[in-house]
Backbone and ligand atoms as CSV (ligand in chain L), in Angstrom:
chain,resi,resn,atom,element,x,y,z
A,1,UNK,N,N,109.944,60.115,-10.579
A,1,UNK,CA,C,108.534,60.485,-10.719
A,1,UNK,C,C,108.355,61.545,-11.811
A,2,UNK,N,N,109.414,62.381,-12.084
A,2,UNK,CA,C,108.969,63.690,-12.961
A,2,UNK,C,C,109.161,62.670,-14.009
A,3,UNK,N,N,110.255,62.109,-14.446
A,3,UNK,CA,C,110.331,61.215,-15.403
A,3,UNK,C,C,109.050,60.369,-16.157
A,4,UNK,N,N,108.376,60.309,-15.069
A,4,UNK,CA,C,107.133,59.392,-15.432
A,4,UNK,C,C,106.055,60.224,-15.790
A,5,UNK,N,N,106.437,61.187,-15.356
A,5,UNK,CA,C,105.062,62.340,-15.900
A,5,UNK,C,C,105.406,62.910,-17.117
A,6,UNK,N,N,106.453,63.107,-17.392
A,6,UNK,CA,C,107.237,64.251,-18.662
A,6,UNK,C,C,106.995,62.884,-19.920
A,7,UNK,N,N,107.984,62.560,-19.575
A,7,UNK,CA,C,108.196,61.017,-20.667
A,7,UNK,C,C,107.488,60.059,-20.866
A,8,UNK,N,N,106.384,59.617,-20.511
A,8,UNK,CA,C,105.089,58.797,-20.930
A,8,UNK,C,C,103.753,59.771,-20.828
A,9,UNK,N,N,103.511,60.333,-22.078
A,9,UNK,CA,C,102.581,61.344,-22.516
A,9,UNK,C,C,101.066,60.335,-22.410
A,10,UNK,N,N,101.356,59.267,-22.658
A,10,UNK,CA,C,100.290,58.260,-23.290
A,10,UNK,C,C,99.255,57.512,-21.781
A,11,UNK,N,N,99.985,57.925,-20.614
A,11,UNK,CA,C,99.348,57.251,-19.437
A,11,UNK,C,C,98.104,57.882,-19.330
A,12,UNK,N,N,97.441,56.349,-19.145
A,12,UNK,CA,C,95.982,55.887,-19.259
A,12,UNK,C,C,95.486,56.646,-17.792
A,13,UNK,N,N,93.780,57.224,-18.138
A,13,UNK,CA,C,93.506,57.900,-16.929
A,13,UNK,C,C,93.757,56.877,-15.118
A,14,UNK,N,N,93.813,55.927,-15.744
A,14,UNK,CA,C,93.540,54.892,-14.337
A,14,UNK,C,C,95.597,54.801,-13.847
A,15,UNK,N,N,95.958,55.231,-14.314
A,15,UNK,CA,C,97.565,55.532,-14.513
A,15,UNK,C,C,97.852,56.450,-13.766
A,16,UNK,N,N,97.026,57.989,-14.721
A,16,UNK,CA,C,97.712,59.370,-13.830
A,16,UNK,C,C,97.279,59.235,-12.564
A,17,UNK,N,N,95.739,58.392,-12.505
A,17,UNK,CA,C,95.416,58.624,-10.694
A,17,UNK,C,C,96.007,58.124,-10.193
A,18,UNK,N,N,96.542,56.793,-10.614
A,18,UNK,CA,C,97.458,55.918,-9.190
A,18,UNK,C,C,98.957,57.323,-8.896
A,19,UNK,N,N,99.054,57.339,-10.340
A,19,UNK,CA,C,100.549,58.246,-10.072
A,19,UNK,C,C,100.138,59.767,-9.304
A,20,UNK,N,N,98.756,60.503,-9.463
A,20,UNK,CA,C,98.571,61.163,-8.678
A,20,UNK,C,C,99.010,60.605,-6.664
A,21,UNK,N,N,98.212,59.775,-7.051
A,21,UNK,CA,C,98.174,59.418,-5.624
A,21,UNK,C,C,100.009,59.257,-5.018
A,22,UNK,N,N,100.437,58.548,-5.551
A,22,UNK,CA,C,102.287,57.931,-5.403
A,22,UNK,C,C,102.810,59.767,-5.159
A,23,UNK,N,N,102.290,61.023,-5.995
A,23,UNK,CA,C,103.104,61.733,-6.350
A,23,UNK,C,C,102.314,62.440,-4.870
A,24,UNK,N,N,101.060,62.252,-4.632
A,24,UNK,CA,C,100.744,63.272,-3.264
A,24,UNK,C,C,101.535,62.521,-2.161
A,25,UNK,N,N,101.703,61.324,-2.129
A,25,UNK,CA,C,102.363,60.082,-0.721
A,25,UNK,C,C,103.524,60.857,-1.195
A,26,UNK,N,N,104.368,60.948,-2.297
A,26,UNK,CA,C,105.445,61.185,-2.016
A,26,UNK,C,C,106.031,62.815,-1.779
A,27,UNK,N,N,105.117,63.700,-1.613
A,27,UNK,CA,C,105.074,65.165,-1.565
A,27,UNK,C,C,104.176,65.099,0.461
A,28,UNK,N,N,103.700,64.412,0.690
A,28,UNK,CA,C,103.402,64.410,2.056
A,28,UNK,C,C,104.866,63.744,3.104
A,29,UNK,N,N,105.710,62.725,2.204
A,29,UNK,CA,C,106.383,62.574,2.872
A,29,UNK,C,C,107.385,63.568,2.688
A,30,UNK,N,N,107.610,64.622,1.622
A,30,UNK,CA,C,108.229,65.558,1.802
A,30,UNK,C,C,108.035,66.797,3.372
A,31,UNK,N,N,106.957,66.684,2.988
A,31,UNK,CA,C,105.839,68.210,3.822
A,31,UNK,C,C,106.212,67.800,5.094
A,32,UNK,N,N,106.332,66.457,5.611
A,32,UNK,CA,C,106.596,65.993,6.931
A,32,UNK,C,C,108.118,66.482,7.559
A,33,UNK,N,N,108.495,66.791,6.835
A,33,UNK,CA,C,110.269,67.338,7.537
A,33,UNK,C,C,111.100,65.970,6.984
A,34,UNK,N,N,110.913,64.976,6.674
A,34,UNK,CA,C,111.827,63.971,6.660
A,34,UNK,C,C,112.856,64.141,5.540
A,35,UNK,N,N,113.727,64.379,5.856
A,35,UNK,CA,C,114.921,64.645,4.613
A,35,UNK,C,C,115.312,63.523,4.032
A,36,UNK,N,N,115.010,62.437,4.194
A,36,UNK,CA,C,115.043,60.899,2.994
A,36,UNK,C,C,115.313,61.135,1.803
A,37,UNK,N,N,113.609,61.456,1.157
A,37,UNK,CA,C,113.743,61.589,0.041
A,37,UNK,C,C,114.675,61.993,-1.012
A,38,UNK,N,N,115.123,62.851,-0.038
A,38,UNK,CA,C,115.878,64.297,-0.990
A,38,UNK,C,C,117.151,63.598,-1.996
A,39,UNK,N,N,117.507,62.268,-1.828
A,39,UNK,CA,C,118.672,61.737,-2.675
A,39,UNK,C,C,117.823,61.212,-3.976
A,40,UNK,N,N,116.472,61.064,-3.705
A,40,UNK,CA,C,116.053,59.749,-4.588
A,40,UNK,C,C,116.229,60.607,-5.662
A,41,UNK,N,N,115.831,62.047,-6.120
A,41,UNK,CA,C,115.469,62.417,-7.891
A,41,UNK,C,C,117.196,62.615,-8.683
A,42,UNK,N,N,117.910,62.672,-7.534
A,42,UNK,CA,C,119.218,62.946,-8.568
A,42,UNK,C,C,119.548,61.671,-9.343
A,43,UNK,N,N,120.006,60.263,-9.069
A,43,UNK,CA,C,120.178,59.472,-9.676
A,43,UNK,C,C,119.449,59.148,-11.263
A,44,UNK,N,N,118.443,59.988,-11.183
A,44,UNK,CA,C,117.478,60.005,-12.575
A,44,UNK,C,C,118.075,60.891,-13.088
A,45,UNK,N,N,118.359,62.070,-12.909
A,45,UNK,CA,C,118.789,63.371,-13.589
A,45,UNK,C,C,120.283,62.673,-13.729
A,46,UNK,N,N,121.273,62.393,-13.315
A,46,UNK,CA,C,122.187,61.755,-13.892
A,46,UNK,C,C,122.076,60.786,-15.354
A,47,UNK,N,N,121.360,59.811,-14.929
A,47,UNK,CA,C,121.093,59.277,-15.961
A,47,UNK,C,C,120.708,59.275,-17.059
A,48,UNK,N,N,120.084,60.541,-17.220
A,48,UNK,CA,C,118.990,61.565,-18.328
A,48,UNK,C,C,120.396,62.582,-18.924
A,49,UNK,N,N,121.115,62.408,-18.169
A,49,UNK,CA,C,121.862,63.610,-18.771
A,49,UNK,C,C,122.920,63.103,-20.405
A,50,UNK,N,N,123.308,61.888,-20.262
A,50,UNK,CA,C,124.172,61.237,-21.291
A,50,UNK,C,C,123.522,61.948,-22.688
A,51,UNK,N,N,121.642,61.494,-22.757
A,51,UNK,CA,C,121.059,62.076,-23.613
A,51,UNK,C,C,121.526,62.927,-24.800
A,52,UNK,N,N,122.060,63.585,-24.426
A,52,UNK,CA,C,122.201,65.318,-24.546
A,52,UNK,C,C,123.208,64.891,-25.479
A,53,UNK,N,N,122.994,65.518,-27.277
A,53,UNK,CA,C,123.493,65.084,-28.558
A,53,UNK,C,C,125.055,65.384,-28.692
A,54,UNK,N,N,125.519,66.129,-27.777
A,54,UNK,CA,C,126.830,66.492,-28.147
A,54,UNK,C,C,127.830,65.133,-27.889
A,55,UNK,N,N,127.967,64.301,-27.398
A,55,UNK,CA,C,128.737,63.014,-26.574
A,55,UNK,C,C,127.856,62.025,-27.177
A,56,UNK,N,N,127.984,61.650,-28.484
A,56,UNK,CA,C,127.250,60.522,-29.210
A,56,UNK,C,C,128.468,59.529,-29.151
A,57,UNK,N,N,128.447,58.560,-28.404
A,57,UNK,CA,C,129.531,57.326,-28.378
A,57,UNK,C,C,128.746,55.718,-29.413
A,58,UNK,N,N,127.932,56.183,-29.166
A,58,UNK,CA,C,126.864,54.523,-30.427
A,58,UNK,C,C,127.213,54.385,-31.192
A,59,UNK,N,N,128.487,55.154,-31.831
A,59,UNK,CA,C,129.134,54.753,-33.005
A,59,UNK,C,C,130.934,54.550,-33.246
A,60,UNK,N,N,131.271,54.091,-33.427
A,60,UNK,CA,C,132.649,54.641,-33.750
A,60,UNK,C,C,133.395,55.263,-35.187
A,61,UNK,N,N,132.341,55.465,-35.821
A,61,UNK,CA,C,132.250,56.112,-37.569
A,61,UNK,C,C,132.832,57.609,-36.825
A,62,UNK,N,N,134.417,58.097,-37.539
A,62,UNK,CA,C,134.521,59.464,-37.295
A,62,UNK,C,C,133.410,60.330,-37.950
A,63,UNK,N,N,133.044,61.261,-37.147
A,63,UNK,CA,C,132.111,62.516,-38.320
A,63,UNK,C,C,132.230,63.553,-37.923
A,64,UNK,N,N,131.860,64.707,-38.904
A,64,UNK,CA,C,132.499,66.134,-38.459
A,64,UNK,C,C,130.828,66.513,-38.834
A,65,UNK,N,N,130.856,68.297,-38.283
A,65,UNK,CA,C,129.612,68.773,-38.706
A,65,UNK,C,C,129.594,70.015,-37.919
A,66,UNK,N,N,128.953,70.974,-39.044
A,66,UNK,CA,C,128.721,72.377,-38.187
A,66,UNK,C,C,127.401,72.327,-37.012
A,67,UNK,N,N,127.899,72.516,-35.922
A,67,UNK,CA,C,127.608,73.268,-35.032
A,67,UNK,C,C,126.104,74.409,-35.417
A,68,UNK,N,N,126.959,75.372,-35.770
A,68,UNK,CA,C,126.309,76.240,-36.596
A,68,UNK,C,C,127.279,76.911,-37.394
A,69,UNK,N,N,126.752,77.525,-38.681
A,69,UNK,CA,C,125.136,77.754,-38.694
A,69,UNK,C,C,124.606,76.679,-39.090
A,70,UNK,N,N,123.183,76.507,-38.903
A,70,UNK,CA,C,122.315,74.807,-39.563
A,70,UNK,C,C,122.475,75.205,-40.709
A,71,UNK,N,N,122.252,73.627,-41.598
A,71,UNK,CA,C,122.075,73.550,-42.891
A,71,UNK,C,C,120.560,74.287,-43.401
A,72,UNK,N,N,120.683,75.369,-44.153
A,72,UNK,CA,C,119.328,76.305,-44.649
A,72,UNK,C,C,119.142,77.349,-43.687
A,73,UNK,N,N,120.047,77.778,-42.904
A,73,UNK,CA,C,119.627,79.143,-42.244
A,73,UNK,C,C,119.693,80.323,-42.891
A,74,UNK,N,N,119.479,81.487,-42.322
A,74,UNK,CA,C,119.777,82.702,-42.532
A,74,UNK,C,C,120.090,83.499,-41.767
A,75,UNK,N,N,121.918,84.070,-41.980
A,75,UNK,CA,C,122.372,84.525,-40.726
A,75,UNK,C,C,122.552,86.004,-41.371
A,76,UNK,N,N,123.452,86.094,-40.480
A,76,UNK,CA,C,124.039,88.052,-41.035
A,76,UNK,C,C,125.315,88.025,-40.649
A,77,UNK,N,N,125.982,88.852,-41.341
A,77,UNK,CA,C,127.571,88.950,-41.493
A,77,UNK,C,C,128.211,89.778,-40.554
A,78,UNK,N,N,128.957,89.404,-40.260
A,78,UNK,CA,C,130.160,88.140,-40.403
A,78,UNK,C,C,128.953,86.794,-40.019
A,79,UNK,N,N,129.569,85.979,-40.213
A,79,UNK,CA,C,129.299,84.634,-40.366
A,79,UNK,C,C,129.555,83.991,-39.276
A,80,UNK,N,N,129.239,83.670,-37.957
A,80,UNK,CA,C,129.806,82.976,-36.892
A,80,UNK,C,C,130.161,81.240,-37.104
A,81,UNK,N,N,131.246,80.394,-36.727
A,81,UNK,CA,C,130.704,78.676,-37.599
A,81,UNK,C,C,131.304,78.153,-36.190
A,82,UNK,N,N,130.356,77.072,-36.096
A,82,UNK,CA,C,131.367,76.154,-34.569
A,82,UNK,C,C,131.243,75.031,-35.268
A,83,UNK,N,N,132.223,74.132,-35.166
A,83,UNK,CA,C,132.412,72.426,-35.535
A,83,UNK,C,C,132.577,71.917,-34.647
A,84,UNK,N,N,132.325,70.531,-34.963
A,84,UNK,CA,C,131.927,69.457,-33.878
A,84,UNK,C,C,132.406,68.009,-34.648
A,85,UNK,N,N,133.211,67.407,-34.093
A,85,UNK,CA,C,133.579,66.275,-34.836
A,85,UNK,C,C,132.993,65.006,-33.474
A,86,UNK,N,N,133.111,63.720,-34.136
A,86,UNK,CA,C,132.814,62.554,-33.014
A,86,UNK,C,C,133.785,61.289,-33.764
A,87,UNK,N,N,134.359,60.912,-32.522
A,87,UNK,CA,C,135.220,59.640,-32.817
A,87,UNK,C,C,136.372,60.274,-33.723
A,88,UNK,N,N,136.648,61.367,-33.326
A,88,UNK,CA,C,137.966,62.178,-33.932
A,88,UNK,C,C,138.269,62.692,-32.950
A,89,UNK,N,N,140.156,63.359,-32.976
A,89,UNK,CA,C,140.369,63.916,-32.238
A,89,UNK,C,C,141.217,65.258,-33.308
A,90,UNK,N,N,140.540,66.629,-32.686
A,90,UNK,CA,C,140.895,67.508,-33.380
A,90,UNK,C,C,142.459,68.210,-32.597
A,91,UNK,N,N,143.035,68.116,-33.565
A,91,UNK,CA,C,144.387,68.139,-33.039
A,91,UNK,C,C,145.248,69.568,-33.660
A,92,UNK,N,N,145.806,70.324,-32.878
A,92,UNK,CA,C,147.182,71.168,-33.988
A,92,UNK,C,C,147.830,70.722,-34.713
A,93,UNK,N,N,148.484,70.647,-35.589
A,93,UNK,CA,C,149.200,69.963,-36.147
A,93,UNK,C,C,150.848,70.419,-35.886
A,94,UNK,N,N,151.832,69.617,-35.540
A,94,UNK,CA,C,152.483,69.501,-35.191
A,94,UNK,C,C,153.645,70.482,-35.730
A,95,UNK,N,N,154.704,71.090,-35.314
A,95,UNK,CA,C,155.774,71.761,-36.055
A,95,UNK,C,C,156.337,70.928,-36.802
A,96,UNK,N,N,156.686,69.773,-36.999
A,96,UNK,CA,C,157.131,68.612,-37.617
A,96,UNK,C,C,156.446,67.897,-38.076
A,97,UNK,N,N,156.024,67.507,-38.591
A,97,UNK,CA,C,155.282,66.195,-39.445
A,97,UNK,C,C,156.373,65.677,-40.096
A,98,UNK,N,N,156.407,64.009,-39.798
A,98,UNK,CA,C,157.072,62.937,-40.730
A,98,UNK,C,C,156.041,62.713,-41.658
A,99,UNK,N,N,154.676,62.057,-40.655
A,99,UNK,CA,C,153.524,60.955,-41.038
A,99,UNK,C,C,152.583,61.538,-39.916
A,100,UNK,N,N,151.481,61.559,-40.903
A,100,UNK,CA,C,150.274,62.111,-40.442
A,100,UNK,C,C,149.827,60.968,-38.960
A,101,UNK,N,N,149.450,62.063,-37.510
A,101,UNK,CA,C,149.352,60.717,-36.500
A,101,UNK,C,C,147.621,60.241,-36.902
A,102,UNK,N,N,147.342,58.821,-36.664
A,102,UNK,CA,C,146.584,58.470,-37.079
A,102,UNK,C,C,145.085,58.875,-35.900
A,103,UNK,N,N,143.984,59.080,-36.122
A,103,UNK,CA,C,142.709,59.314,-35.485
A,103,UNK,C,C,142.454,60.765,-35.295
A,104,UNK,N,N,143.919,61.676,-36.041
A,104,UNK,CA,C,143.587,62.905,-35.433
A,104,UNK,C,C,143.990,63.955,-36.410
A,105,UNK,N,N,143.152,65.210,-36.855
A,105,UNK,CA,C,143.188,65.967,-37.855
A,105,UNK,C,C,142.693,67.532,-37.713
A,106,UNK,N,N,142.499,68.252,-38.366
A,106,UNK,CA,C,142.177,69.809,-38.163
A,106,UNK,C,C,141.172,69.796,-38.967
A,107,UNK,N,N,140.218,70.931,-38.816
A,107,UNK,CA,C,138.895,71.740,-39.798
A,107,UNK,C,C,139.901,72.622,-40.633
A,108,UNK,N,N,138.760,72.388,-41.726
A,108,UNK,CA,C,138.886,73.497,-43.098
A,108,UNK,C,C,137.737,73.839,-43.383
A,109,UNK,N,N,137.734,74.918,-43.776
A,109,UNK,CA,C,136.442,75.199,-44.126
A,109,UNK,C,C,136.652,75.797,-45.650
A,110,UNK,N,N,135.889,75.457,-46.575
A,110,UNK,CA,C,135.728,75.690,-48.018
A,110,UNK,C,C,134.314,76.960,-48.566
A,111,UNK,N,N,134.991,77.950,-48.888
A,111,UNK,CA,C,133.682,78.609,-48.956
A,111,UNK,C,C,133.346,78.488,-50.143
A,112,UNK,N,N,131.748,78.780,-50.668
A,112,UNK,CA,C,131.351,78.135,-51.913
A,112,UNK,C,C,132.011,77.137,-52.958
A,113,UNK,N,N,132.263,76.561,-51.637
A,113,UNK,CA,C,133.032,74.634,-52.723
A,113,UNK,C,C,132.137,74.023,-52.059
A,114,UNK,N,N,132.726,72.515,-52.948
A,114,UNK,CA,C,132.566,71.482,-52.775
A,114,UNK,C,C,133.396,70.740,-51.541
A,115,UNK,N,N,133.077,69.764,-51.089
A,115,UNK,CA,C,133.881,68.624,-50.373
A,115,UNK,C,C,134.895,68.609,-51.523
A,116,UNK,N,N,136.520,68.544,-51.159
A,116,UNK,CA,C,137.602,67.258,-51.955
A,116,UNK,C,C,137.548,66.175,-51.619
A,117,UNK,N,N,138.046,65.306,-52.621
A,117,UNK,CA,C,138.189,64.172,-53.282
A,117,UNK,C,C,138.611,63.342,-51.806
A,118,UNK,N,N,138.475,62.532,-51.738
A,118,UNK,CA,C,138.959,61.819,-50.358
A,118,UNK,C,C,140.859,61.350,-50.879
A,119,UNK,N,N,141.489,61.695,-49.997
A,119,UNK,CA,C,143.358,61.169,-50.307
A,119,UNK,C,C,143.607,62.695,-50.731
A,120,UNK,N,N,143.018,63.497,-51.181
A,120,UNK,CA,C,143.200,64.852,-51.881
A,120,UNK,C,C,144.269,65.703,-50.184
A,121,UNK,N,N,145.176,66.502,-51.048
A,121,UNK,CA,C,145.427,67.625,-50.271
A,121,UNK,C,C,144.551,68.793,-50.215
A,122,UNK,N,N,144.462,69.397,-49.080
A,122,UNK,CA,C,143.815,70.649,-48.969
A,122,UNK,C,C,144.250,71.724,-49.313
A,123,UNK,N,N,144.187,72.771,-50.598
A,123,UNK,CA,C,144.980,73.637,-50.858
A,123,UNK,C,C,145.406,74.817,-49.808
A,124,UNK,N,N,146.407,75.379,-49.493
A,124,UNK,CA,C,146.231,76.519,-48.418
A,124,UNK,C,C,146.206,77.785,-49.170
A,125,UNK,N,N,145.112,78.073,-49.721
A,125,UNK,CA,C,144.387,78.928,-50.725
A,125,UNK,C,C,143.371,78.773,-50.759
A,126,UNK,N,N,142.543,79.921,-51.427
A,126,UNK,CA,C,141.244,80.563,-51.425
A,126,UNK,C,C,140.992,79.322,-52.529
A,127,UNK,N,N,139.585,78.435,-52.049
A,127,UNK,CA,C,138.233,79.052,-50.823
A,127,UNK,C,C,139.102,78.133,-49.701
A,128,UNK,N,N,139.831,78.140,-49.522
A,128,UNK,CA,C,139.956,76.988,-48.225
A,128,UNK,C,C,140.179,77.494,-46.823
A,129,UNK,N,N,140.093,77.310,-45.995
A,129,UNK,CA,C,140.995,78.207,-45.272
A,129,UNK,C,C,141.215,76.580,-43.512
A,130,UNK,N,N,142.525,76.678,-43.408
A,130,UNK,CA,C,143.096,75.794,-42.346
A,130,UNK,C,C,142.968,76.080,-41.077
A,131,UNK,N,N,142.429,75.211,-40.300
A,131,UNK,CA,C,142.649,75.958,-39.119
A,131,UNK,C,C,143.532,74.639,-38.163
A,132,UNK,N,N,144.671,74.996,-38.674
A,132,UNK,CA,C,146.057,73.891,-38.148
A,132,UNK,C,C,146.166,74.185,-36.635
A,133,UNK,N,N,145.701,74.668,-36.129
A,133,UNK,CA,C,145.935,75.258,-34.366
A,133,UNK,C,C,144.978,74.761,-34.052
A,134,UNK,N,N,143.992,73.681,-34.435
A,134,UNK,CA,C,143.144,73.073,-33.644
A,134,UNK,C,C,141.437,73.868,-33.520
A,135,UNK,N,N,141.390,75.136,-34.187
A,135,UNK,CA,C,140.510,75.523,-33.889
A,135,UNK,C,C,138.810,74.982,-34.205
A,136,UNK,N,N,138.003,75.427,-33.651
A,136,UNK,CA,C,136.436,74.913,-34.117
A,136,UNK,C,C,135.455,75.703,-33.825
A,137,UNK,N,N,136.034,76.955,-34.132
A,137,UNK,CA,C,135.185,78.206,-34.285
A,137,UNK,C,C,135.850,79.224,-35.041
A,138,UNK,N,N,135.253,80.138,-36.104
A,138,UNK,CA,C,135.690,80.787,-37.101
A,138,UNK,C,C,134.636,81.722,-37.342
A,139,UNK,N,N,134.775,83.270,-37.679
A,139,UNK,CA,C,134.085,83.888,-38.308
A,139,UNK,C,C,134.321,84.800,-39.527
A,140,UNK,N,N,133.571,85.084,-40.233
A,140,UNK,CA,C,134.031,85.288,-41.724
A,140,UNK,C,C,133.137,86.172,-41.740
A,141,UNK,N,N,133.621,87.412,-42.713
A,141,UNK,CA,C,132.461,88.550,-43.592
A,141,UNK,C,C,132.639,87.728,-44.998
A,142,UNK,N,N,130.929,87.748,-45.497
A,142,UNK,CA,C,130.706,87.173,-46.413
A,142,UNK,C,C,129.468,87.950,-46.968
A,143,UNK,N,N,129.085,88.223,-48.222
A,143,UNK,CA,C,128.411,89.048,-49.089
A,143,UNK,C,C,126.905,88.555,-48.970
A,144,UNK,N,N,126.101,89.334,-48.980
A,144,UNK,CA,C,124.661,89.224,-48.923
A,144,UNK,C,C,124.410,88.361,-49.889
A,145,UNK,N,N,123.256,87.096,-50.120
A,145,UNK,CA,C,123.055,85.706,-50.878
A,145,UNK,C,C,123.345,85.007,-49.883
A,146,UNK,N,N,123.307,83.469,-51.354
A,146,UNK,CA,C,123.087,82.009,-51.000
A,146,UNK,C,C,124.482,81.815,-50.872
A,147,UNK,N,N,125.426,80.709,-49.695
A,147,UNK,CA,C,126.104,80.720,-49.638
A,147,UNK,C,C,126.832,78.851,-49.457
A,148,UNK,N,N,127.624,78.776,-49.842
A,148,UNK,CA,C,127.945,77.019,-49.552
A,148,UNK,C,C,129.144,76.978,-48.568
A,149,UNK,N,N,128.779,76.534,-47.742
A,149,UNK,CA,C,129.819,75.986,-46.485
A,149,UNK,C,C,130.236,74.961,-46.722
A,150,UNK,N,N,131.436,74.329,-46.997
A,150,UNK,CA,C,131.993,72.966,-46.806
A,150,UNK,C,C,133.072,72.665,-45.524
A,151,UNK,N,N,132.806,71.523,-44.804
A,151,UNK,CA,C,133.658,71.626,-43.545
A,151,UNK,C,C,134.243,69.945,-43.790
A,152,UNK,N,N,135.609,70.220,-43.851
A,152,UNK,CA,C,136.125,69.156,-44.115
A,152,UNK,C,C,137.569,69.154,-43.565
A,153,UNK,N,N,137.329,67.688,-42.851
A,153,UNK,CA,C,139.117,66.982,-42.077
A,153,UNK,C,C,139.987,66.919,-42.856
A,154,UNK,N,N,141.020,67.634,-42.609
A,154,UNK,CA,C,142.384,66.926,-42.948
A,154,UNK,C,C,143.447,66.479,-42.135
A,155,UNK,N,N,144.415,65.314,-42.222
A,155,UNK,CA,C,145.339,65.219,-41.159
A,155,UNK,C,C,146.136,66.044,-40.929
A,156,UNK,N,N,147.274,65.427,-40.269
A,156,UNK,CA,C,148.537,66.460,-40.300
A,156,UNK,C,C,149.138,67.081,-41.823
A,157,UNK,N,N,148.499,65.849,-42.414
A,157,UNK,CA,C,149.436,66.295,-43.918
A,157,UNK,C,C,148.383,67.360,-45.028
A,158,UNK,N,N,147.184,67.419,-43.714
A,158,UNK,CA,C,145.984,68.285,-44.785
A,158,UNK,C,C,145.709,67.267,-45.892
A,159,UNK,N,N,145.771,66.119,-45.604
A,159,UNK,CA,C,144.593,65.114,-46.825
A,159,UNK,C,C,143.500,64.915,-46.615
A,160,UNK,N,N,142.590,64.983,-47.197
A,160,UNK,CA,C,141.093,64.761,-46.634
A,160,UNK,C,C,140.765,62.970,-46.576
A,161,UNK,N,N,140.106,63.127,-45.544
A,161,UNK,CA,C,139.681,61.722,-44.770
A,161,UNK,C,C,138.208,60.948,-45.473
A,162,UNK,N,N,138.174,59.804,-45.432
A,162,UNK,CA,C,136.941,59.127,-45.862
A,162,UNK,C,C,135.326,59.757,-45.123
A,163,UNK,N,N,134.657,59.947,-45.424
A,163,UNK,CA,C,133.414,60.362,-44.537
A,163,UNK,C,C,133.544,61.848,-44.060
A,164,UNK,N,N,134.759,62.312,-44.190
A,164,UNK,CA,C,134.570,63.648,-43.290
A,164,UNK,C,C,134.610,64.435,-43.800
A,165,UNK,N,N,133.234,64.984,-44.094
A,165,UNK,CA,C,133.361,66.305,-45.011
A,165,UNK,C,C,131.383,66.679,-45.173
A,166,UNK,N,N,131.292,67.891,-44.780
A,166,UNK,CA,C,129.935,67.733,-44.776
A,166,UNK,C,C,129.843,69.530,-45.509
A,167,UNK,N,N,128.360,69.351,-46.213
A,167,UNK,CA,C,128.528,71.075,-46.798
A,167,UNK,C,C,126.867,71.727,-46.583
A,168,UNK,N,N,127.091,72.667,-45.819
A,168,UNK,CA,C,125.532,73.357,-46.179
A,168,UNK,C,C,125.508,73.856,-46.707
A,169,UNK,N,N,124.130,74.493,-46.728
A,169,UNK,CA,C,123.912,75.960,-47.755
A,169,UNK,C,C,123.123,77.190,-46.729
A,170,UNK,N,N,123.747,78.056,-46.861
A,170,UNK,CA,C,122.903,79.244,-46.018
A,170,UNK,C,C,122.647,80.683,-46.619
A,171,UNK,N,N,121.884,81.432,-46.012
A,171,UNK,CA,C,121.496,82.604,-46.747
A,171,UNK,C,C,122.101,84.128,-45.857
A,172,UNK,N,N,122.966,84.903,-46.550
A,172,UNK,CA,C,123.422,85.912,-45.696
A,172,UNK,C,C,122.448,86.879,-45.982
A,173,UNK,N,N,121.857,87.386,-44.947
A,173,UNK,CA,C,121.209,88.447,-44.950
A,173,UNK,C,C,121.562,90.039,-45.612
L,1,CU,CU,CU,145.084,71.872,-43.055
């Protein structure tokens, strides 16, 4: 029922009254003591919950992307950044590497760069910086201005991946 009130903005007056009416029958059969009801609204709230942008499965295209900060904000320093990848798995990278394992890679973050070249290694040097332990949160002091974030996958071997690489721009206060 909340569902029907929240999520169809557009119901016609001859609509809200019937649903008035359904929503007083079903608030009298509350008022009565009968504990029935009380299972019916969860099965909706379950179902409503998938919604929620973080657990996007409609695709199987890996993609990475800050968290924060959004693309065009204005933060203040240090710099807080969270990443978020989908249809990847963000992984440590291993004490050993033969061969990079396949579906799974680490964040870099590039400060005032560009994305690299896709097949490219990731330098482990300035602007780059690795975060081979799996991490997806980082904070940085960075100088008052316009600033370019680049957040980009590499595997085990630190090569950058097709599609994965995304860059904002933000303003340090
Ligand atoms: Cu790396």
């Amino acid at each position: 029922m909340l569902i029907l009130r929240t999520g169809r903005k557009r119901l016609t007056a001859s609509w809200m009254g019937g649903l008035a009416m359904v929503l007083a029958t079903g608030l009298a059969a509350c008022g009565g003591g009968a504990p029935a009801p009380e299972p019916e609204p969860e099965p909706i709230e379950e179902a409503a919950a998938p919604a929620a942008p973080m657990e996007d499965r409609s695709s199987t295209t890996p993609t990475v992307g800050f968290v924060s900060p959004t693309d065009g904000a204005t933060v203040s320093s240090p710099v807080s950044m969270e990443f978020i990848v989908s249809n990847l798995n963000i992984s440590p990278v291993p004490a050993e590497v033969e061969s990079p394992r396949e579906g799974m890679g680490h964040h870099h973050v590039g400060i005032d760069t560009e994305c690299l070249a896709v097949g490219e290694a990731i330098p482990k040097a300035d602007p780059w910086v690795h975060f081979g332990d799996g991490s997806k949160v980082f904070e940085t002091l960075l100088p008052a201005g316009q600033h370019t974030l680049t957040l980009q996958i590499g595997d085990d071997m630190h090569v950058t991946q097709d599609g994965l690489c995304t860059t904002i721009s933000i303003t340090v206060e």
